[in-house]
DSSP file (Angstrom, degrees, kcal/mol; ACC not computed):
  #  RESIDUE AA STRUCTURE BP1 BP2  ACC     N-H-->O    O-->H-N    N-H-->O    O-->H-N    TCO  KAPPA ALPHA  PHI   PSI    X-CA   Y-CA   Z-CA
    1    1 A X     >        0   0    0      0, 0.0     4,-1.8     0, 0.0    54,-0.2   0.000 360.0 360.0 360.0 -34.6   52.1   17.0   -6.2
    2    2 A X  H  >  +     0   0    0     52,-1.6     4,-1.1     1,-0.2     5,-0.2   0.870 360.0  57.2 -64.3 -31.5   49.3   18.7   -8.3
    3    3 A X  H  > S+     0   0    0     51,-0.9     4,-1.8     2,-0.2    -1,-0.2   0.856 112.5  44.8 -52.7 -51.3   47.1   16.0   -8.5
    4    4 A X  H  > S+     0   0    0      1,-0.2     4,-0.9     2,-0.2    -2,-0.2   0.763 107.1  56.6 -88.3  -9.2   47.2   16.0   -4.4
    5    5 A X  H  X S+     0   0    0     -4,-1.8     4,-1.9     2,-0.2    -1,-0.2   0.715 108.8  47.2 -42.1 -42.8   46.8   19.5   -4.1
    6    6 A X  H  X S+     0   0    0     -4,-1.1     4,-2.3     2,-0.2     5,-0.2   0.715 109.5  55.2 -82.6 -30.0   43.6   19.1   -6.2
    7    7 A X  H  X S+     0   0    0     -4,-1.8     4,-1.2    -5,-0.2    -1,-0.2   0.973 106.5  46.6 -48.1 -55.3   42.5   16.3   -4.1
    8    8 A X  H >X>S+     0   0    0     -4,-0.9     4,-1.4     1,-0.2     3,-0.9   0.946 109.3  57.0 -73.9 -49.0   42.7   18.1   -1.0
    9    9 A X  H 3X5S+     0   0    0     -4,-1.9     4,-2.7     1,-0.2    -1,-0.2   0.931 109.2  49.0 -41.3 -43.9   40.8   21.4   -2.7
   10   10 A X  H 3X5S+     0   0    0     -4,-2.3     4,-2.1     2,-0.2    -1,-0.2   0.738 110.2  50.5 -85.9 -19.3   38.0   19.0   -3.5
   11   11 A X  H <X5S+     0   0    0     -4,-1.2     4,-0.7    -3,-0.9    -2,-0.2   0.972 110.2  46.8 -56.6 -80.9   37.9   17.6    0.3
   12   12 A X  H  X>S+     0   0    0     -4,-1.4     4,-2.9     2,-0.2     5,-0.8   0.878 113.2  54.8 -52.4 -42.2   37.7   20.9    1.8
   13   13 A X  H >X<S+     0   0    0     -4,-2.7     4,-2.5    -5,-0.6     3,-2.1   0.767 116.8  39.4 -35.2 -83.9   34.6   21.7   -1.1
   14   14 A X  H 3<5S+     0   0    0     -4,-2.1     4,-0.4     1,-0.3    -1,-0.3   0.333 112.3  52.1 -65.0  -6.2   33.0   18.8    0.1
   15   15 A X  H ><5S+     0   0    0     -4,-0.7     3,-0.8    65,-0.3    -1,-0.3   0.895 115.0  39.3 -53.9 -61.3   33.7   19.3    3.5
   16   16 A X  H <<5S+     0   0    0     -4,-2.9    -2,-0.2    -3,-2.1    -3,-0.2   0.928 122.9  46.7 -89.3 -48.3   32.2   23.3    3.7
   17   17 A X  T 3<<S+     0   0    0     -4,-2.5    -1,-0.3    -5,-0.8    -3,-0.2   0.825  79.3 117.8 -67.3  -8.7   29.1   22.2    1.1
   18   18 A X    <   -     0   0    0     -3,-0.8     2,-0.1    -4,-0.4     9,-0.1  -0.416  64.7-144.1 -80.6 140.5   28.5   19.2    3.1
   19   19 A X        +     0   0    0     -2,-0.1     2,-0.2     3,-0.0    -1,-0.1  -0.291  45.2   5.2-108.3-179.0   24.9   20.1    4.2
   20   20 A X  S    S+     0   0    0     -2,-0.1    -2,-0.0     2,-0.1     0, 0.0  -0.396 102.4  19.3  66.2-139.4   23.2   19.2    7.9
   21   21 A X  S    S-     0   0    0      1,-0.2     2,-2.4    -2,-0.2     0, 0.0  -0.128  72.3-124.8 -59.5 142.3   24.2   17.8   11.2
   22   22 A X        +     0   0    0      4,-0.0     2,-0.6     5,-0.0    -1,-0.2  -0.538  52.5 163.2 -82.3  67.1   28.6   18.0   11.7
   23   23 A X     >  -     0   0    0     -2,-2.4     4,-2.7     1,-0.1     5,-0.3  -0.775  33.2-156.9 -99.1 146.9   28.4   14.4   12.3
   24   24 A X  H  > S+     0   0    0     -2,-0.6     4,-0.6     1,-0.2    -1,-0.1   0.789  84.8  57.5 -95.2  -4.7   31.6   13.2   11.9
   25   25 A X  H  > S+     0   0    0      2,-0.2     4,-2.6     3,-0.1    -1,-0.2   0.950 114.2  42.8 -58.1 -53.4   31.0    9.5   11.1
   26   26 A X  H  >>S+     0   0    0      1,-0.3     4,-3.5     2,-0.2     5,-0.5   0.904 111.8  55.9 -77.2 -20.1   28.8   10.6    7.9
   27   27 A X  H  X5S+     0   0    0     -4,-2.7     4,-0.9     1,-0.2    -1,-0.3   0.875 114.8  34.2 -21.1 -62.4   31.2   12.9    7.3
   28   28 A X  H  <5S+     0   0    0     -4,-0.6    -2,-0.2    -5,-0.3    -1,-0.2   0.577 112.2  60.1-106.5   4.0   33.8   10.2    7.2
   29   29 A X  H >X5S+     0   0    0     -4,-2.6     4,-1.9     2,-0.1     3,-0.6   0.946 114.0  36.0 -54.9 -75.3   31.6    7.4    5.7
   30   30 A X  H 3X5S+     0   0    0     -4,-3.5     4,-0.8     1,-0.3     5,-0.2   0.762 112.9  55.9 -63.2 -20.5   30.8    9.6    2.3
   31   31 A X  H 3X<S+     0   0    0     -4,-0.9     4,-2.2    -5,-0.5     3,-0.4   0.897 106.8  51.7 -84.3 -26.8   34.0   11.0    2.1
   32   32 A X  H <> S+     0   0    0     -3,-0.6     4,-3.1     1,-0.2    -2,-0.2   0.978 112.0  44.2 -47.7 -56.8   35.4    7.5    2.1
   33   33 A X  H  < S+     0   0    0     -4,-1.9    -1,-0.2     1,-0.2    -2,-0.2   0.666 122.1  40.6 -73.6   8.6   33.2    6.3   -0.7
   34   34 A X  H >X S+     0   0    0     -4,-0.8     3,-3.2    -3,-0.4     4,-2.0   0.887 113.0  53.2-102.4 -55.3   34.0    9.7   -2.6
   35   35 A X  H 3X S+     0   0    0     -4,-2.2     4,-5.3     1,-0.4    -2,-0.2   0.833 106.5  54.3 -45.7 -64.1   37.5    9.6   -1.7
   36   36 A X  H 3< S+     0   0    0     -4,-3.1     4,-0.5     2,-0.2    -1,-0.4   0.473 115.1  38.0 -69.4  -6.9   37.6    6.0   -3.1
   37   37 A X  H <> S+     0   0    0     -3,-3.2     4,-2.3     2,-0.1    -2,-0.2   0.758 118.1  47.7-102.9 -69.7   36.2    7.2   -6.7
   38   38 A X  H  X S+     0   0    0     -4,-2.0     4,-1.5     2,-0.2     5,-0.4   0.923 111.4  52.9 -45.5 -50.9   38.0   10.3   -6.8
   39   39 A X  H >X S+     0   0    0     -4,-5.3     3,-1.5    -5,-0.3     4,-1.4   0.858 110.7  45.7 -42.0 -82.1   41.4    8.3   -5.7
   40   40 A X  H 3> S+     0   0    0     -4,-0.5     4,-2.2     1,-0.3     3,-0.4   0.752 115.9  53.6 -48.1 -43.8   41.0    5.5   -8.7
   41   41 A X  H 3X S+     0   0    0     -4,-2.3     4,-0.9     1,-0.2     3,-0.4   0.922 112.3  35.1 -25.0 -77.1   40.4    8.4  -10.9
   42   42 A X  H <X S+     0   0    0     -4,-1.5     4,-1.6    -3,-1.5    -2,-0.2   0.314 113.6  64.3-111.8 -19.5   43.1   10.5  -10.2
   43   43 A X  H  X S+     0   0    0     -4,-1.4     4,-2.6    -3,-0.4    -1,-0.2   0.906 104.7  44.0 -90.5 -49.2   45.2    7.4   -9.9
   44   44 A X  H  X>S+     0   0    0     -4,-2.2     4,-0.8    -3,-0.4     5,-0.6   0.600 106.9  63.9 -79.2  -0.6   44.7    6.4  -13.4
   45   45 A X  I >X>S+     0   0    0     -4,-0.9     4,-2.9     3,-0.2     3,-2.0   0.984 105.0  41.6 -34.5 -89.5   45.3    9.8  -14.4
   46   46 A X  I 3X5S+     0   0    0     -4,-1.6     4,-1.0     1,-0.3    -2,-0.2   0.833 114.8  56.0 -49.2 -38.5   48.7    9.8  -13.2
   47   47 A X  I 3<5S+     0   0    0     -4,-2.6    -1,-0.3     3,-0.2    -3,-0.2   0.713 122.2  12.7 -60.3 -34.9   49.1    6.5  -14.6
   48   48 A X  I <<5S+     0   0    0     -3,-2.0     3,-0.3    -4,-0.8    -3,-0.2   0.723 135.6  26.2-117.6 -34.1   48.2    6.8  -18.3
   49   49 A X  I  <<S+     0   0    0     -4,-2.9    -3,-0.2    -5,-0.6    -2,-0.1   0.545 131.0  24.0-121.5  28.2   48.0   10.5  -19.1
   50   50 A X  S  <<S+     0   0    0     -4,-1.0     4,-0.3    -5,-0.9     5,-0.3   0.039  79.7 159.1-143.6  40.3   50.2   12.2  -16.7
   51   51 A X        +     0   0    0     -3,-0.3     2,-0.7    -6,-0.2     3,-0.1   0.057  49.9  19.7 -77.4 161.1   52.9    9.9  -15.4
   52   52 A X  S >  S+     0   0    0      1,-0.2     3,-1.4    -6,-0.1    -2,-0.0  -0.902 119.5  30.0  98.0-130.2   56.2   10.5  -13.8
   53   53 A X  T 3  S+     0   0    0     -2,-0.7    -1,-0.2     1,-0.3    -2,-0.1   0.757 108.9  66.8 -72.7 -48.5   56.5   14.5  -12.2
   54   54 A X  T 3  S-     0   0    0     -4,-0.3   -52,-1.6    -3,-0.1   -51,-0.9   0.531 106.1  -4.0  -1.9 -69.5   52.8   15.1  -11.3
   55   55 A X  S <  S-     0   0    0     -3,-1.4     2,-0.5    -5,-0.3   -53,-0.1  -0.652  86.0 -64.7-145.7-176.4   52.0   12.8   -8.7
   56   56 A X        -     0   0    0     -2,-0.2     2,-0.8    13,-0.1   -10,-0.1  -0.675  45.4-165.9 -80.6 116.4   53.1   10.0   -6.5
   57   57 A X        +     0   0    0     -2,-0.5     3,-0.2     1,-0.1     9,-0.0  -0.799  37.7 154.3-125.4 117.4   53.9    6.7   -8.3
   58   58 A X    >   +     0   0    0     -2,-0.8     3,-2.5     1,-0.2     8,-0.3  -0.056  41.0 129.8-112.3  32.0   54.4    3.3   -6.7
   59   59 A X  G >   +     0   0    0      1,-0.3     3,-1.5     6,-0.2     6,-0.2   0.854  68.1  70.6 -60.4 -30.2   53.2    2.0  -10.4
   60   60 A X  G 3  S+     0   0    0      1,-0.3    -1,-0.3    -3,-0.2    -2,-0.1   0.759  86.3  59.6 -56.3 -42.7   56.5    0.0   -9.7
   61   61 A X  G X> S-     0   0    0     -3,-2.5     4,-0.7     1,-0.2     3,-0.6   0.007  99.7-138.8 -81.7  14.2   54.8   -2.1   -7.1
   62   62 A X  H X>  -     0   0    0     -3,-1.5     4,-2.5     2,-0.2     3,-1.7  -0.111  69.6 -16.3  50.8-145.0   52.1   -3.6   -9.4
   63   63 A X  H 3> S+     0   0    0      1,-0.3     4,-1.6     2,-0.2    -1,-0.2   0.933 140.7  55.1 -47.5 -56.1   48.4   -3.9   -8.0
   64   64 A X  H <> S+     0   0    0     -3,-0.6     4,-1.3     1,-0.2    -1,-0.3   0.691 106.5  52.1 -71.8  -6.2   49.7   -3.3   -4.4
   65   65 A X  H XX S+     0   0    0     -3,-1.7     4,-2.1    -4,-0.7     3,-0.9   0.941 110.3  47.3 -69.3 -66.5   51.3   -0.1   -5.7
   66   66 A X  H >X S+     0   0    0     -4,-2.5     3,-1.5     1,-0.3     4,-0.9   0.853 112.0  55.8 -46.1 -77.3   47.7    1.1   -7.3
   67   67 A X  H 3< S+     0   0    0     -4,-1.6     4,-0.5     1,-0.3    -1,-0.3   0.553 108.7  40.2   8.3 -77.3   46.2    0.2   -4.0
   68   68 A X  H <X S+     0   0    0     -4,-1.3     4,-3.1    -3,-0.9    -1,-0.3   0.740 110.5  57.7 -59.3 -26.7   48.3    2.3   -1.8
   69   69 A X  H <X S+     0   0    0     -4,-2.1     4,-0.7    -3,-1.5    -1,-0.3   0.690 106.6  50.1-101.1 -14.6   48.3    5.2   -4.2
   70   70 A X  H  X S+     0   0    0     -4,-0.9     4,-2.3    -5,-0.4    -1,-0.3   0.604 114.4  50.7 -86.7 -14.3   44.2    5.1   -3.9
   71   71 A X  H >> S+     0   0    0     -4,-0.5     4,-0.7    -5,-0.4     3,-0.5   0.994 106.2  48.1 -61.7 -54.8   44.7    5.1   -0.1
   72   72 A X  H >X S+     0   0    0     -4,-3.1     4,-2.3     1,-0.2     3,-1.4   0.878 109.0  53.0 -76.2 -47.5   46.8    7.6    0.1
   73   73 A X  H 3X S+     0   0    0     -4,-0.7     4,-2.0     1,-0.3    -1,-0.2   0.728 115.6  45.5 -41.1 -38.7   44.3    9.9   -2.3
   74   74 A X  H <X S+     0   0    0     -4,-2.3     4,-0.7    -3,-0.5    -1,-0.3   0.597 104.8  58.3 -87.4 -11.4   41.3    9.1    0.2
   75   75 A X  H <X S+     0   0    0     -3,-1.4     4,-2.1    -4,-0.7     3,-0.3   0.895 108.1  48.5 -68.2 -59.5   43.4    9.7    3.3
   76   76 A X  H >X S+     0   0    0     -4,-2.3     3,-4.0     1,-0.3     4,-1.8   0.990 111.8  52.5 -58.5 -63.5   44.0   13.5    1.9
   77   77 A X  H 3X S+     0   0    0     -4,-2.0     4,-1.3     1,-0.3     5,-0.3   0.632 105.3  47.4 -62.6 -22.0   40.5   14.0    1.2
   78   78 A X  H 3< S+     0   0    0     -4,-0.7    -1,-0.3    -3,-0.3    -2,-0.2   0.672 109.3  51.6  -2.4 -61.3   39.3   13.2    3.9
   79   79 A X  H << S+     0   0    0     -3,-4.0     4,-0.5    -4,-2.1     5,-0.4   0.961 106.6  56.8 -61.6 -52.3   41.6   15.2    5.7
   80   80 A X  H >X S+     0   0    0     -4,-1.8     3,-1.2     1,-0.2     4,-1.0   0.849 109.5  49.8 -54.0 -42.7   40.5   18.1    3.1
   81   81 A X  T 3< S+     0   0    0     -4,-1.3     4,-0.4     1,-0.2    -1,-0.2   0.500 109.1  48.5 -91.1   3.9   36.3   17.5    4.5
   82   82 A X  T 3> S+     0   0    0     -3,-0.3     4,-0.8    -5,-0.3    -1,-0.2   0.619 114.2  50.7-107.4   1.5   37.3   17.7    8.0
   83   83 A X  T <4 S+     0   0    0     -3,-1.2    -2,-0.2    -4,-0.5    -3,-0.2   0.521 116.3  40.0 -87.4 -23.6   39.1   20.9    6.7
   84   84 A X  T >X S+     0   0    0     -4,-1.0     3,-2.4    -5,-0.4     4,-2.0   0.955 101.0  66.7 -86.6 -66.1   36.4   21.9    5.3
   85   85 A X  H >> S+     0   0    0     -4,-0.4     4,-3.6     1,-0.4     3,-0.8   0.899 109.1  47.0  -9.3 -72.8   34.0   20.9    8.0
   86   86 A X  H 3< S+     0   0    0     -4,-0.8    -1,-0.4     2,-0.2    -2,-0.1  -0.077 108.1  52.8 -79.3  37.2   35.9   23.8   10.2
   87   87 A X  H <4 S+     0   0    0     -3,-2.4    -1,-0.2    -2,-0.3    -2,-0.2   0.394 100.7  54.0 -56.7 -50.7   35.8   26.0    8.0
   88   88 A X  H XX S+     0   0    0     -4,-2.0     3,-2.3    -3,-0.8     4,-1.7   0.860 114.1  50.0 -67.4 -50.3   32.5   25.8    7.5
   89   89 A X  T 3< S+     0   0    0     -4,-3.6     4,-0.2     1,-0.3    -1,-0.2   0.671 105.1  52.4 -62.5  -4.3   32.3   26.3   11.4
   90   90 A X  T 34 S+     0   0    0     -5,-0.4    -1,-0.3     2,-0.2    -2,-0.2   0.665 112.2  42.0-103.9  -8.8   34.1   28.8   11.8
   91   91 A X  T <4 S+     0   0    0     -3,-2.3    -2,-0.2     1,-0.1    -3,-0.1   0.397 116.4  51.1-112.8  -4.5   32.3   31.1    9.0
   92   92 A X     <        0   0    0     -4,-1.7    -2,-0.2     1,-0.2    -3,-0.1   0.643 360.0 360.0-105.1  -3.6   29.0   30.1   10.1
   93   93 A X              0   0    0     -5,-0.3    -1,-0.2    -4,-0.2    -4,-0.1   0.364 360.0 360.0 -70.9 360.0   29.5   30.7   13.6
């Protein structure tokens, strides 16, 4: 659970630093391909040097386990730069 906790902090970062127009495609272009580094990161994290209570582990499920478990990491952040996104609108306003 700490591992997606930290995920989501780093959304909402990139969300309130992300700089220009609020558009919410490039928004949710880059935060895919960041989303998708940071996931496989954080995925082999749990996997070699924090496994078990951390984070969420479908390690059971082979490749399509690893898979899901980067999905799910890029989902949250995501969520975390459109959290961020309003945030940012709402203090710059």
């Amino acid at each position: 659970m700490l591992i997606e906790l930290l995920d989501l902090l780093i959304g909402i970062v990139f969300g309130f630093f992300h700089k220009g127009k609020e558009d919410y495609t490039s928004i949710l272009r880059n935060g895919a391909i960041i989303g998708i580094v940071i996931g496989i990161i954080f995925v082999l994290v749990t996997i070699f040097l924090a496994p078990g209570s951390m984070s969420i582990s479908l390690a059971f499920l082979g490749t399509v386990g690893f898979i899901i478990e980067i999905l799910i990491f890029v989902v949250i952040f995501i969520a975390g730069a459109f959290i961020g996104d309003r945030i940012e609108r709402v203090i710059r306003k």
